[in-house]
C-alpha positions in Angstrom: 10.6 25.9 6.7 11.3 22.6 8.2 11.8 19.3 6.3 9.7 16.3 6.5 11.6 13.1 5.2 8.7 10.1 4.4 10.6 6.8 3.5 8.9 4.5 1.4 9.7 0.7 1.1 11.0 0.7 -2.3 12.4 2.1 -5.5 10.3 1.2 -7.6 8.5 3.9 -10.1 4.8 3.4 -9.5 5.1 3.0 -5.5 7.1 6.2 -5.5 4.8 8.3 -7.3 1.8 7.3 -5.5 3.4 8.7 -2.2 4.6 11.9 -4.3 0.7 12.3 -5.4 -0.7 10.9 -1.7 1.0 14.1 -0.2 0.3 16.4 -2.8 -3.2 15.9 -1.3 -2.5 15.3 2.0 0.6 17.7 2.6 -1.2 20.8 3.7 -3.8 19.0 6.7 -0.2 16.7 7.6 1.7 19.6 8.4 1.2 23.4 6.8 4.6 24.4 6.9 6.7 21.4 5.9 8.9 20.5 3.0 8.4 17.7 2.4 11.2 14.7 0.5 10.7 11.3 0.0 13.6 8.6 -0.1 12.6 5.2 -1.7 15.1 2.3 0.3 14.4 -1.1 -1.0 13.7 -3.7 2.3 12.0 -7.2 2.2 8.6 -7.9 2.9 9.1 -11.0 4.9 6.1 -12.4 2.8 6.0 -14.3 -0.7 6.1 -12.2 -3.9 2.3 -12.5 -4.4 0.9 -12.4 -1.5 -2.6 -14.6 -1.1 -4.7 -13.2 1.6 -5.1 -10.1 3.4 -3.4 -11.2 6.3 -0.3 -11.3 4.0 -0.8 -8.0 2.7 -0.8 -6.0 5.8 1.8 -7.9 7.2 3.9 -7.4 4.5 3.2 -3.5 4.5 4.0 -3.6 7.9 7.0 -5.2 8.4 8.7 -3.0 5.3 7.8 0.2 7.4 9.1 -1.9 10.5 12.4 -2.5 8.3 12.7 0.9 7.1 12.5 2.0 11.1 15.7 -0.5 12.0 17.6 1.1 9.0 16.5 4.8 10.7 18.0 3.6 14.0 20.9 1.9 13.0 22.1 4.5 10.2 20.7 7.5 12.1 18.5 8.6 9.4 16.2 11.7 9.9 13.2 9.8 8.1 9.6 11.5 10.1 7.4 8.0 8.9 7.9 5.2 7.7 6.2 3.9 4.7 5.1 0.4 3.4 3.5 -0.6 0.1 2.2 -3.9 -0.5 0.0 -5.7 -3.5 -1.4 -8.8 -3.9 -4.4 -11.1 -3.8 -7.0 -11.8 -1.3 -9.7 -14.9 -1.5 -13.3 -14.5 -0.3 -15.7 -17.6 -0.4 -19.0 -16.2 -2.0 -22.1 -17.9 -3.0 -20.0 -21.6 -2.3 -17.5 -20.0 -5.2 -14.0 -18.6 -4.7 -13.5 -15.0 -5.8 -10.0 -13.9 -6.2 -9.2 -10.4 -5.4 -6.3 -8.3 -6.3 -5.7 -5.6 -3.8 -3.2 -2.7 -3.1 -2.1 -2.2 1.1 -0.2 0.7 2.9 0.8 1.0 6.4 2.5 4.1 7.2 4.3 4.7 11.3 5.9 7.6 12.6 7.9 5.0 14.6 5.5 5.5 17.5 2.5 4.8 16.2 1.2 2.8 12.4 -1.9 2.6 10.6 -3.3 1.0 7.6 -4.8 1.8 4.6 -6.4 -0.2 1.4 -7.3 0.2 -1.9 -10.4 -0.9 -3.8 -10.1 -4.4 -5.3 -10.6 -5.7 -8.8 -11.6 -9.1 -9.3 -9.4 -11.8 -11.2 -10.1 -14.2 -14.1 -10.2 -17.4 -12.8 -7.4 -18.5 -15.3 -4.9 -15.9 -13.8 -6.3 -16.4 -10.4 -5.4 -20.4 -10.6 -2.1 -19.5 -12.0 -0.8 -17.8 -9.4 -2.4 -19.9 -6.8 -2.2 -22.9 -8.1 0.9 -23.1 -9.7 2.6 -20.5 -7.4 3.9 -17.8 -11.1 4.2 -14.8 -9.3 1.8 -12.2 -10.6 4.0 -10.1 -12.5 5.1 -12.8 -14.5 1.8 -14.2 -15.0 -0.2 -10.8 -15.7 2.9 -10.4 -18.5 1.9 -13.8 -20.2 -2.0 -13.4 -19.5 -1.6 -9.7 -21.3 1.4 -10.7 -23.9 3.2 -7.9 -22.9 6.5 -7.4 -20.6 6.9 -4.9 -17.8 3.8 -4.4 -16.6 4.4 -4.0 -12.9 6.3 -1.1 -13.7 3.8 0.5 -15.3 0.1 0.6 -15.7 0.5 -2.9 -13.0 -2.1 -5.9 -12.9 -4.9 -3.1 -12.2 -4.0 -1.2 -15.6 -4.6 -4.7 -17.2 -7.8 -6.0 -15.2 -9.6 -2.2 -15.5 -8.6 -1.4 -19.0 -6.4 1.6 -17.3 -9.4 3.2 -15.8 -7.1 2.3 -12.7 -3.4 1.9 -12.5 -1.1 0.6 -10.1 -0.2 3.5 -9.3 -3.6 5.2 -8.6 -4.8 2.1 -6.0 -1.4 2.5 -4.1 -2.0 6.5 -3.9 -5.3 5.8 -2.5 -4.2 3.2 0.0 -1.5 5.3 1.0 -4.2 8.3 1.7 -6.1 5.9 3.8 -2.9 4.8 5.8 -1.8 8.8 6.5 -5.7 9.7 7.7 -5.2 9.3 11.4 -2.3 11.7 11.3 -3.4 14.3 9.3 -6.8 14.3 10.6 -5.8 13.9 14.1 -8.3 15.5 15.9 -10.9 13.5 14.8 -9.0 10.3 15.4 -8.0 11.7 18.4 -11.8 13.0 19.8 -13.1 9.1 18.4 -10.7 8.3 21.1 -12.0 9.9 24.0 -16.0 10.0 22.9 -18.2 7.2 24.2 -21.0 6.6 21.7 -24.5 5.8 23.1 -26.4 3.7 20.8 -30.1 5.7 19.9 -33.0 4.0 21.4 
């Protein structure tokens, strides 16, 4: 049986076992006779902490898989894709109001090519929303003060908080990472889009 190495972006607990529960879904259709191993490497992001749009977020996702592919090359690692994990906020004018969105972003390579994938969003309270836009406290620190409690982002995450822990941090990360991983293990379908010219029905 041959080993498939995925490395992810980071160390941290909730990112790591939303890859673990990404392939236990995803492991069969990605490649039927693999063992797969993940590696968590901790790189920058190359954005700010919280980042505010969805620009941000992707770019963010992408340069950590981009990061983890240098670190491949230059240490000769046998990693088979490339894994980046990114949360933060987006902002949508609706209705001449601001809404304030957090957000969950994965972009997975395989060196060649990348892809990216999303979570849902859950809205933010306006108080928390202006204090980490308008006086820049980075959302794990202010979702600890808004919640009185410490360690959050380690655990259940702003999402626990803002759904009640109907969705964790942890859960919108496995779905984004689900999302990012779809072109590969549903290649055909990607790859016959590809190829197909659609003709619009009269």
């Amino acid at each position: 049986m041959n080993s498939l190495i995925i490395a992810v972006g980071s160390s941290r607990k909730p990112k790591l076992a939303a890859v673990h529960q990404a392939l236990d879904q995803i492991a069969q259709s990605l490649s039927p006779e693999a063992r797969f191993e993940i590696v968590g490497v901790e790189v920058e992001s190359g954005v700010a902490h919280t980042p505010s749009s969805r620009e941000e977020l992707m770019q963010g996702s992408r340069q950590r898989a981009e990061a983890l592919q240098f670190i491949a090359k230059q240490k000769n690692e046998p990693w088979s894709f490339f894994v980046g994990l990114e949360g933060g906020l987006d902002r949508i004018a609706e209705n001449n109001q601001q809404r304030v969105f957090l957000e969950s972003w994965a972009y997975v390579s395989d060196g060649r090519r990348g892809h990216f994938g999303r979570s849902g969003a859950v809205e933010l309270p306006q108080v928390l929303a202006d204090e980490v836009l308008g006086r820049g406290t980075e959302l794990s620190v202010a979702i600890d003060q808004f919640a009185h409690q410490t360690g959050i982002r380690d655990a259940q995450g702003a999402w626990g908080v803002l759904s009640a822990n109907r969705i964790t941090r942890q859960e919108s990360f496995r779905i984004a990472v689900i999302a990012a991983f779809a072109p590969f293990y549903n290649e055909k379908l990607y790859n016959k889009a590809k190829s197909q010219n659609f003709v619009a029905a009269r």
